[in-house]
C-alpha positions, 0 to 999 in steps of 0.5 A: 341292395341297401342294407340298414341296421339300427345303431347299438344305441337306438339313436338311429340307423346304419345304412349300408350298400356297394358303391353302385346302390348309394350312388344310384340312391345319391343320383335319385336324391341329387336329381330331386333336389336340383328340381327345387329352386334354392332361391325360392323362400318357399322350397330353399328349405326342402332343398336345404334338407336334400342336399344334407342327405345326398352329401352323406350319401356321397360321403358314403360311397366314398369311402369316408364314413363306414365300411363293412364286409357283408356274407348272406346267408348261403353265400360264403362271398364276402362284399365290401360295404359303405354305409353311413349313420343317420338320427331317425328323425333326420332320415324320416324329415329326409324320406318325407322330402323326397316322396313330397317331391317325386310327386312333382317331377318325372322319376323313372323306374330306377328312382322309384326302386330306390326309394322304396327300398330306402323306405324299406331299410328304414321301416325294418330296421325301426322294427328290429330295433323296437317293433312297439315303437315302430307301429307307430313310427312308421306311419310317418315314412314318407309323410305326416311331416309338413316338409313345406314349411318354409322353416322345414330346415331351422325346425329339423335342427331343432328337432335333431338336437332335441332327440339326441341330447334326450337319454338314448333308449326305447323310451327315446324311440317310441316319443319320434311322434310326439316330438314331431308333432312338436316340431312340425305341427302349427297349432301346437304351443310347442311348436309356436313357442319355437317359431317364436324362439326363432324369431328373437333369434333372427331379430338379435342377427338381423336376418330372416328366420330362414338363414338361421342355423344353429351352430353347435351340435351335440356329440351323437351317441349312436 
């Protein structure tokens, strides 16, 4: 059974499983994101963004990201962990990509299942963390985030980069909304103003907005 904890710094979540629960949650992701055409304009981005998710997952179960050693209550067994860390909003542009998604193809019981505890994991640990914050933050679990944007994939770095370079703390947390709102909502000037940044972007390397990527991410402070 997944596990998820917000990291010491609120920055976002640690999620933790055995090998079987993130390889069945990377086999769910995976299978999504293989039903969307990478060489549409319309769902590269989407595409882009699950593709992100399962290689963390895959990175997880692995071995390659954390590791921990699990008693529950009443159990004096311990159980070898993997886990791995993701920024709310990465985990929230993620899970939104997925319900969108699951929608469009025949998913079984089993990806279902994983979805709903990953929605589960993300919605607890975003309480134990702030439940102030999370009221309000959880109503964007799965949707409220136009993930169809064609420049859903630009605009999550965007906004990646936004929250971790904001001092870390409640504060921090309980603006999730606002800055997806900034990010992800078109009639917003905020929003108008980064597709307009984009654009220059764009034109300066001769390229389309969509093959745009930033470079240099800042240092995250879990």
């Amino acid at each position: 059974m997944l596990q998820g904890y917000p990291t010491k710094g609120g920055t976002g979540i640690s999620i933790f499983g055995n090998y079987g629960d993130l390889r069945s949650l990377y086999s769910t992701v995976h299978e999504i994101a293989n039903s969307l055409d990478e060489y549409n304009e319309r769902l590269k981005a989407q595409h882009l963004l699950l593709m992100n998710f399962a290689y963390e997952i895959r990175k997880a179960y692995s071995g390659n990201r954390l590791t921990d050693k699990l008693v529950f209550e009443g159990d004096d067994k311990e159980m070898h962990y993997y886990g791995f860390n993701c920024v709310w909003t990465d985990i929230l542009i993620f899970i939104a990509t997925l319900r969108y998604n699951a929608g469009y193809i025949q998913t079984g019981k089993l990806y279902q299942a994983n979805l709903y505890m990953l929605e589960y994991v993300v919605e607890k640990a975003m309480f134990d963390y702030n439940s102030q914050g999370a009221n309000e933050i959880q109503h964007f679990i799965g949707q409220r985030i136009n993930i169809t944007n064609k420049y859903a994939f630009i605009i999550y770095q965007a906004l990646h980069i936004k929250f971790v370079s904001e001092r870390s703390g409640k504060k921090r947390f309980r603006s999730i909304p606002h800055l997806i709102g900034d990010h992800f909502s078109e009639w917003r000037q905020e929003y108008k103003d980064l597709i307009h940044s984009f654009e220059l972007s764009a034109k300066e390397q001769k390229c389309e907005i969509t093959d745009l990527e930033f470079n240099n991410f800042p240092d995250i402070k879990w």
